[in-house]
N, C-alpha and C positions, 0 to 999 in steps of 0.2 A: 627805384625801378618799378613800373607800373607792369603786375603779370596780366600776360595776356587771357584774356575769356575764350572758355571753349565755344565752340556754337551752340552749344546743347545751350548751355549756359547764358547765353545770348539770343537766342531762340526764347527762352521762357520769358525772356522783359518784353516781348513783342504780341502785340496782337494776333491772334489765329486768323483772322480773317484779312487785315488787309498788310498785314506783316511791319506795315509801321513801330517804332517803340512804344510802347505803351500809352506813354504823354504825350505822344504825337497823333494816337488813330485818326486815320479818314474815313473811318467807318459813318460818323455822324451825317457825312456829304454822299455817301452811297444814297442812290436814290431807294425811298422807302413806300410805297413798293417798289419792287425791282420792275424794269420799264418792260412794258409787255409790245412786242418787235412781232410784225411776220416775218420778217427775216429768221432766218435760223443759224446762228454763230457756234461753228467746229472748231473748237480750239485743238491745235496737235501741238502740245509741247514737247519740249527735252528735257527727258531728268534731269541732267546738269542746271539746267533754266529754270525746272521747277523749284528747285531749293535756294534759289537766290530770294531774298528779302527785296530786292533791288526790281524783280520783275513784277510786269505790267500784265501780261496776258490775264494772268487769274483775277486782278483788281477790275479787267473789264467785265468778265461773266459773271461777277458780282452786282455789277450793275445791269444786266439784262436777264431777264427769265429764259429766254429763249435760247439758252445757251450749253453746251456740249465740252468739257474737257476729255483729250487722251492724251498721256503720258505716253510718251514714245524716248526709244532709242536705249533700251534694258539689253546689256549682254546676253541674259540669259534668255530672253524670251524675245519674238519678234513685236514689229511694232502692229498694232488692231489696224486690221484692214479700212477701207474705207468704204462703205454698201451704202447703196440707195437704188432705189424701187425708179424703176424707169418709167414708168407710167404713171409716176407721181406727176404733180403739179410742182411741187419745186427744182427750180433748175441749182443745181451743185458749182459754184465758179471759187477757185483758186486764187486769193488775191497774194499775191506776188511779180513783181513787175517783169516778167520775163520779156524776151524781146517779142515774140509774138503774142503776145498780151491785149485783152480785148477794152478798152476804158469801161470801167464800171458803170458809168452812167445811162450805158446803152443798156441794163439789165433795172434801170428805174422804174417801179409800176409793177413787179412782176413777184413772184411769190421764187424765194433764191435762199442759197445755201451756202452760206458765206464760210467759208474755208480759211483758218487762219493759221500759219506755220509760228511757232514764236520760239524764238531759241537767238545767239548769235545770228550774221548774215551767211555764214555758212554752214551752220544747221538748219537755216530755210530752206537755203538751196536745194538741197540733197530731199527734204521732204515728198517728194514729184515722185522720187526713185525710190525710196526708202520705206513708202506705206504703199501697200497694194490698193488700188481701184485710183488714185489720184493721178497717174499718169494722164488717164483720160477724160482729165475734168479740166475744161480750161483756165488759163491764166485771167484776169483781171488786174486793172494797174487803177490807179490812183491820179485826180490830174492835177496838176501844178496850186502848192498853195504856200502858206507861210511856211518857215522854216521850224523847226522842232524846237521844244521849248524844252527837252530832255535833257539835262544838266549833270547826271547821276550819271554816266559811265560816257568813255570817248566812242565815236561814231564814226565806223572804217569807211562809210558812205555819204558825201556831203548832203544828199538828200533821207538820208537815213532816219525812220519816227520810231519811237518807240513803241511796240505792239499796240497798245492802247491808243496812242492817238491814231494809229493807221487805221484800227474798228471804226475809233469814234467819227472819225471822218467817212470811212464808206457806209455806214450808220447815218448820218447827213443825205448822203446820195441817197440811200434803200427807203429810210424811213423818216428823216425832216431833220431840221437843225437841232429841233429840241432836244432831239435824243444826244447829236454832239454835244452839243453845249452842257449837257448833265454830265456825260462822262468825262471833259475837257477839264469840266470843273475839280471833279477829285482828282485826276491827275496832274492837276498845278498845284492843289493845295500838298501831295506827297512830294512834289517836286521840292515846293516851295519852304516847307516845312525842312524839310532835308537838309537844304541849302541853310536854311537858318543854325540846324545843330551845327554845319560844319563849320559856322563862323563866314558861312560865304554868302549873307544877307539877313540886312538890317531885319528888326521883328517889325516896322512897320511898313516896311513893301513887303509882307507875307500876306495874299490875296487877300486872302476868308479869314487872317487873324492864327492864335495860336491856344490851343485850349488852354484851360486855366491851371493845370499842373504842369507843364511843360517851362515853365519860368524859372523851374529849380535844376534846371539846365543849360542854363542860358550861356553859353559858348564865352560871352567874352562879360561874365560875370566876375572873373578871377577867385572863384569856389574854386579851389583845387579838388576839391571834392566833387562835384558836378560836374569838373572837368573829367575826371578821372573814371567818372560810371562808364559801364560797357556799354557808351551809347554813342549812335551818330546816324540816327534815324532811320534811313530805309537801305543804308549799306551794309 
């Protein structure tokens, strides 16, 4: 019997920054420098979210300068309001598909404050009620595009992105392709990578390849030993 790893324990094989296994980082594909956006990206997580190895929210703010993490949803303490200067020049929009929701692209061209809830789909939800000042920030939606390439957990919403690709897309609309396509990228290769420790894709359909220590893990190697490490990527 193989004993199980505590997280603590499991935590230490991993990267600090983009939570990958070790052998796995995507730090290499973070773009270097981090992409400089007028846009300006709110990220509002939930502690529960924040400690998953699994989430995308924090992998995106890594790739932009221009970006904002709060932890939200602490018993003990309430969640950090939301404030902005009304006579600023950036307009504050809430991208969450609600039904009176405004399509983002009508805010292209404009100097904007991109709001991102990331948690479960109903941890987002509740975000509107849950942080003070967002009530009165509006909705933005996202408009019809390919299906999500997020592989790593089931999705209660058949149009449902994971945090990141749903930036990296209104990131497209705000500020050009180029900036999707940089974040797209390390978000497939965590994907992809993933998929490969779990035995659920070959090493050579892994996009960008697979770093060169990562071989001594190789899922259908039959190392029992390899098999057996406290490893399976970004889960």
């Amino acid at each position: 019997m193989v004993a199980r790893v505590s997280r603590r324990a499991n935590a230490s094989l991993r990267c600090p920054r983009c939570r990958m296994h070790a052998s796995l980082c995507v730090c290499e594909l973070i773009p270097n420098p981090r992409i400089e956006t007028r846009t300006r990206l709110v990220l509002f997580i939930h502690r529960y979210e924040d400690r998953k190895p699994t989430n995308t929210g924090r992998l995106a703010t890594e790739c932009l300068t221009n970006s904002t993490v709060f932890v939200r949803g602490h018993e003990s303490e309430p969640s950090p309001p939301f404030t902005w200067d009304r006579a600023a020049a950036s307009q504050p929009v809430l991208l969450f598909p609600h039904e009176e929701a405004i399509p983002l692209a009508q805010f292209a061209g404009r100097n904007i404050t991109l709001i991102v809830p990331d948690g479960t789909w109903r941890q987002a939800s509740k975000v509107r009620n849950r942080v003070a000042g967002l009530g009165e920030i509006p909705c933005v939606s996202l408009p019809a595009d390919a299906p999500s390439i997020y592989r790593l957990r089931s999705e209660a919403h058949e149009q449902g992105l994971a945090t990141i690709e749903a930036i990296a897309r209104a990131m497209g609309i705000l500020e050009g392709l180029h900036v999707r396509r940089a974040m797209e990228r390390v978000f497939r290769a965590m994907v992809e990578r993933t998929l490969w420790a779990r035995g659920a894709m070959d090493a050579h359909n892994v996009t960008d390849g697979l770093p060169a220590g990562a071989m001594r893990h190789d899922p259908t190697s039959g190392d029992r030993f390899a098999q057996l490490a406290p490893f399976s990527g970004a889960d």
